[in-house]
PAGU-991179 format. One record per residue (C-alpha): residue in three letters; x, y, z. Coordinates in steps of 0.25 Angstrom, whole numbers, padded with zeros to 4 digits, always signed. Example, Ala and Ser with C-alpha at 12.3 -4.5 7.8 and 13.67 -1.06 7.14 Angstrom:
<sites>
ala+0049-0018+0031/ser+0055-0004+0029/
</sites>
This chain:
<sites>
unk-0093+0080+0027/unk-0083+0085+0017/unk-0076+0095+0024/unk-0061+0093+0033/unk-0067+0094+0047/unk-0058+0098+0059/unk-0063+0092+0070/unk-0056+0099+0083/unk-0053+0090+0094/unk-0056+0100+0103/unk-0065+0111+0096/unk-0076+0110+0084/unk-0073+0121+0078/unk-0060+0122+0069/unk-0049+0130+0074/unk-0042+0142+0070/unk-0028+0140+0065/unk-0023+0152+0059/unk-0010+0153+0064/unk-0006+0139+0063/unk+0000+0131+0052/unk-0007+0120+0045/unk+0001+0108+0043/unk-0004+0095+0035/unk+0001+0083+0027/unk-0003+0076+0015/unk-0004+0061+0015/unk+0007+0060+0005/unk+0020+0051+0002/unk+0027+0043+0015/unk+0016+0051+0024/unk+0028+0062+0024/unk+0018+0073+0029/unk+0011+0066+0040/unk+0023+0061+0046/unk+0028+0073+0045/unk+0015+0080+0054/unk+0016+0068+0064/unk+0031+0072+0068/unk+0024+0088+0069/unk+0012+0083+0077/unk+0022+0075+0086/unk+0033+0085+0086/unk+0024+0096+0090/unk+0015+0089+0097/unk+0003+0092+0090/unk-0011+0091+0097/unk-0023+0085+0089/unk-0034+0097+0088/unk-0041+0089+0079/unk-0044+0082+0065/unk-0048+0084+0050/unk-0060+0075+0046/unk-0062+0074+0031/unk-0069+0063+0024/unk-0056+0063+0014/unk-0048+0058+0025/unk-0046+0043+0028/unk-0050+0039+0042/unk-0039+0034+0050/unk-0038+0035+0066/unk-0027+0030+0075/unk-0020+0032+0087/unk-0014+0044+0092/unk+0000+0044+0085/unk+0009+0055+0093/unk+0014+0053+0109/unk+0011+0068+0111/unk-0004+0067+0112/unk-0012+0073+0121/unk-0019+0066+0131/unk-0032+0072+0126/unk-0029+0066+0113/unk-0024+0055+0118/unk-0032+0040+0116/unk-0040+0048+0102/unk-0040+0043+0089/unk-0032+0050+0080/unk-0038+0052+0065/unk-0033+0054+0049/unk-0033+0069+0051/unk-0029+0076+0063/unk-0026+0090+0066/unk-0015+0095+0076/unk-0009+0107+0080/unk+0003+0114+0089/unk+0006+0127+0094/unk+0018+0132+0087/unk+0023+0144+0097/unk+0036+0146+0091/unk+0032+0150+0077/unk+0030+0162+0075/unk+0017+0164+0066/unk+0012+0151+0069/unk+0004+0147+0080/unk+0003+0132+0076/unk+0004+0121+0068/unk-0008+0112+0062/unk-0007+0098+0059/unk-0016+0089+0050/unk-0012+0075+0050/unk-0018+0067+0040/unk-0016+0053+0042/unk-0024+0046+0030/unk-0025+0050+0014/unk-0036+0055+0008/unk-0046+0048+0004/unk-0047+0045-0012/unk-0054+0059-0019/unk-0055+0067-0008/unk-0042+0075-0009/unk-0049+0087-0014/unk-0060+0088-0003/unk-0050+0085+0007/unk-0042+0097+0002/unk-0054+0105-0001/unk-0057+0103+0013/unk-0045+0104+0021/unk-0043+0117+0015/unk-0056+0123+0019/unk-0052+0117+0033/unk-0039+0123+0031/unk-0043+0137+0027/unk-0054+0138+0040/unk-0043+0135+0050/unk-0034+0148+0044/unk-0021+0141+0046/unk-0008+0150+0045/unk+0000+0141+0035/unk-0004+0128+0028/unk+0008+0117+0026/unk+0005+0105+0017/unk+0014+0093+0019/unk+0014+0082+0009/unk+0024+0071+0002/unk+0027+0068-0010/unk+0034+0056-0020/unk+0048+0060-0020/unk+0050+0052-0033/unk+0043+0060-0039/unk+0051+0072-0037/unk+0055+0080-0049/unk+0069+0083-0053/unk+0070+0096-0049/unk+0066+0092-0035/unk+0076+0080-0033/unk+0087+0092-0029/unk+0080+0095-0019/unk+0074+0091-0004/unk+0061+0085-0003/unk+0052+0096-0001/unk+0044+0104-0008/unk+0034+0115-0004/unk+0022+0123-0013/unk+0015+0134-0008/unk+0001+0138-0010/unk+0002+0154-0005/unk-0012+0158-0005/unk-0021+0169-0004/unk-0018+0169+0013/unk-0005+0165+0015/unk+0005+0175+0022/unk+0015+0176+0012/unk+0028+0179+0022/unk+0024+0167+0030/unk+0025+0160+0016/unk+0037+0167+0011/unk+0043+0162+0023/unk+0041+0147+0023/unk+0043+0147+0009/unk+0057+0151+0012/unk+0060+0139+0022/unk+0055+0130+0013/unk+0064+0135+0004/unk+0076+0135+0014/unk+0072+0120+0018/unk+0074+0116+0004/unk+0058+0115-0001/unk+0057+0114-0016/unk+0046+0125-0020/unk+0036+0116-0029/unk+0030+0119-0042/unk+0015+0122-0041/unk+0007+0111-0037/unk-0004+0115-0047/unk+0005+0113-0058/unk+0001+0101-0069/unk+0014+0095-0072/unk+0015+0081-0068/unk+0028+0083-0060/unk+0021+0094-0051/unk+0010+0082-0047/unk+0024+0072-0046/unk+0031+0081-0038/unk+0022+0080-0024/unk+0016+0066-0030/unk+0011+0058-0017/unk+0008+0071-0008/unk-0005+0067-0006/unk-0016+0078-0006/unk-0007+0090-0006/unk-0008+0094-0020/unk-0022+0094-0018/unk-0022+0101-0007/unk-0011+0113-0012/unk-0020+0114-0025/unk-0034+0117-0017/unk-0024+0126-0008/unk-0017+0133-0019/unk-0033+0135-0027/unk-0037+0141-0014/unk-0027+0150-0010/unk-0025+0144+0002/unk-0010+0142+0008/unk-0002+0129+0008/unk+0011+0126+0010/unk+0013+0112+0003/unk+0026+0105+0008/unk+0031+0091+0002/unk+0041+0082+0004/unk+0045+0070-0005/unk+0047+0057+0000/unk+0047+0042-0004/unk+0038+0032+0002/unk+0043+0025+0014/unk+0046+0029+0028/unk+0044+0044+0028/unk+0047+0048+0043/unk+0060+0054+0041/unk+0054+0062+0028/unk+0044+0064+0038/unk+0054+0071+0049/unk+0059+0076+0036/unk+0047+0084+0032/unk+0044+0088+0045/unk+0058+0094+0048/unk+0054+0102+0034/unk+0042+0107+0038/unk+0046+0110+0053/unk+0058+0119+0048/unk+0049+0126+0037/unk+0037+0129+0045/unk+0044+0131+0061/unk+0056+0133+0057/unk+0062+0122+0065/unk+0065+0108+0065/unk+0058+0099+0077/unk+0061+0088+0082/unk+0053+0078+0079/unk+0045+0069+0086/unk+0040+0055+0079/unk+0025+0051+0083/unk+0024+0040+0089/unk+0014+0034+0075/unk+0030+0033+0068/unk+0033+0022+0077/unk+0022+0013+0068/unk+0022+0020+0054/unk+0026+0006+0048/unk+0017-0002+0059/unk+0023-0011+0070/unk+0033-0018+0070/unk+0032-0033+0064/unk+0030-0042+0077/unk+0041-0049+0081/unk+0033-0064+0081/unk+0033-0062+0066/unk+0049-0065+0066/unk+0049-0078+0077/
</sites>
C-alpha cells in the first residue's frame, strides 16, 4: 500500500477537520520541530486520535512519552507517526489544533511518495491552515540573514487560502521578526544552503506550491547539540504567531532521557 493511511483510534473513517489547523514537523537539524510539537502535545494536552501509516516511514514503537495520557490510552504502544488533537475555544476562527508527530526519517527514496501522499491525505481532511515546521544549518546562513533572528518563513498562497486570514499571520510573522525567504524553487545554490538540513520540507513546499495547495513553512536555524531551549524557543514563536499568546510550557516526561540514562554509579567505584 502506497498511500498515507489514517488509522482512527476510534472510527475507520477519516475525520473532517476543516476548521482546525494542521501542524506538522520535518525531521530536520537538532530534531528542533519535534521537540518543539512534544512541548504543544504536553502543553496542551493533546489526545491521540490516531496515526499515519505509510511504508516511507521507519517503524519505530515505544512507550507513551507524555504524563497526561488518558487512561484509555494508557499501557498502548505508541508509533513513528501519530496524530493528535485539542480544542482550541479561545480562538476565534479556529476550532482546533492537529498535530503530526513524526518521530523517524523517511526512508532512503521515498520522500516524493510520502509527500505525494501526505498531501492527498492533506487535501481530504480540509484543514483550515497548514503550518510546516522544519530546521535548518545555521552555518549555512547567508550574509544578508546574519542581522537577523533565526526564523524565516515561505508561503505558498494557493488557489483556496483565505487571503485576510493570510494577510494577517503574515503580519505577525513580520512583527516577530521572521525573515520572509526568497522562493524555495529558485536554482541558485544559496536558496538550497539556506534551509540546508530541513529534511523533507522543500520537497514537501514544492509538491504544495505545484498544486496550489496552502502551506505555511516556518524554519528556524540551529547548530547540532542540545536543541531544547531552541525548542522552547520555536515553540514560543509559533505559539505567539498562531494564538497569539505565549504558554507556559510543560516538558514531557521523554526529556528526562533524551541522552539516555545516567552512567550507573558502579562504573566510578
Amino acid at each position: 500500500n502506497k498511500m498515507a493511511v489514517f488509522i482512527d483510534v476510534n472510527k475507520p473513517e477519516i475525520r473532517n477537520f476543516s476548521k482546525c489547523v494542521l501542524l506538522l514537523p520535518s525531521v530536520s537539524v537538532g530534531n528542533v520541530p519535534q521537540l518543539s510539537c512534544d512541548l504543544f502535545i504536553a502543553t496542551l494536552r493533546m489526545s491521540r486520535i490516531g496515526h499515519l501509516n505509510h511504508p516511507a516511514v521507519l517503524p519505530l514503537v515505544g512507550n507513551n512519552a507524555y504524563q497526561h495520557c488518558s487512561d484509555a490510552d494508557r499501557g498502548f504502544m505508541h508509533t513513528a507517526c501519530e496524530v493528535y488533537h485539542c480544542e482550541l475555544p479561545e480562538q476565534k476562527h479556529l476550532d482546533g489544533l492537529v498535530l503530526i508527530q513524526l518521530r523517524t526519517p523517511l526512508a532512503k527514496g521515498q520522500t516524493a511518495t510520502f509527500c505525494r501522499d501526505l498531501l492527498k491525505w492533506i487535501k481530504d481532511c480540509s484543514f483550515a491552515h497548514h503550518v510546516l515546521l522544519a530546521s535548518a544549518k545555521a552555518e549555512q546562513r547567508m550574509d544578508v540573514e546574519l542581522s537577523r533572528g533565526p526564523f524565516s518563513f515561505k508561503l505558498v498562497e494557493g488557489s483556496g487560502s483565505n487571503k485576510d486570514v493570510h494577510d494577517t499571520l503574515a503580519c505577525r510573522a513580520g512583527e516577530l521578526g521572521w525573515l520572509n525567504m526568497t522562493p524555495l524553487t529558485d536554482t541558485g545554490n544559496s536558496e538550497r544552503e539556506a534551509i540546508s538540513g530541513s529534511g523533507f520540507s522543500k520537497s514537501l513546499y514544492k509538491i504544495c506550491l505545484d498544486s496550489g495547495c496552502p502551506l505555511w513553512l516556518i524554519v528556524m536555524h540551529c547548530f547540532q547539540g542540545d536543541n531544547t531551549m531552541d525548542a522552547l524557543s520555536f515553540s514560543s514563536h509559533i505559539s505567539k504567531w498562531l494564538l497569539q499568546k505565549d504558554l507556559e510550557w510543560i516538558v514531557p516526561l521523554s526529556w528526562s532521557h533524551l541522552y539516555g540514562c545516567p552512567a550507573p554509579d558502579d562504573l566510578y567505584t
